[in-house]
C-alpha positions, -999 to +999 in steps of 0.1 A: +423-329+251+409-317+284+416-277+291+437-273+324+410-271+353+384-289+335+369-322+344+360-350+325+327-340+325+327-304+318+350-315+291+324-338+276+294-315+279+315-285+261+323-313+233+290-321+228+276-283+231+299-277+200+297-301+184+253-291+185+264-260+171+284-268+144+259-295+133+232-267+132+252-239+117+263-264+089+223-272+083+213-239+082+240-230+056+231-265+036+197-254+036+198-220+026+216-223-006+196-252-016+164-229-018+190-207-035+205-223-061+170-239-067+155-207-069+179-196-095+174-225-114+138-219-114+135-190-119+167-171-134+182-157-109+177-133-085+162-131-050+129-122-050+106-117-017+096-154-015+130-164-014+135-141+017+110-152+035+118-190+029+148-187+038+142-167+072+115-200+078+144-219+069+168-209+098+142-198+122+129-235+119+159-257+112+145-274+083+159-311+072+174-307+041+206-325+033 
């Protein structure tokens, strides 16, 4: 639904910028607690320095997990 004073166009670029967004937020969150959980599993539990570090790489570089 278009915002009053918006065009088409800004509309459409504001969808898409969110809809970037949400797509990375929910990858970043997918792909932390996958090394998580598999890091518990592993290991027992706990986060260990390794795990920090991954998971730092992980959001800094946007890996693919799904």
């Amino acid at each position: 639904m278009l915002q009053k004073g918006m065009t088409e166009l800004e509309y459409n670029t504001f969808d898409l910028l969110l809809q970037i967004l949400i797509n990375y937020f929910v990858l970043n969150v997918k792909c932390v607690f996958f090394i998580f959980f598999a890091h518990i599993y592993i290991c027992g539990g706990g986060l260990t320095a390794l795990l920090i570090a991954v998971e730092r790489l992980c959001i800094t570089c946007g890996c693919g997990i799904n």
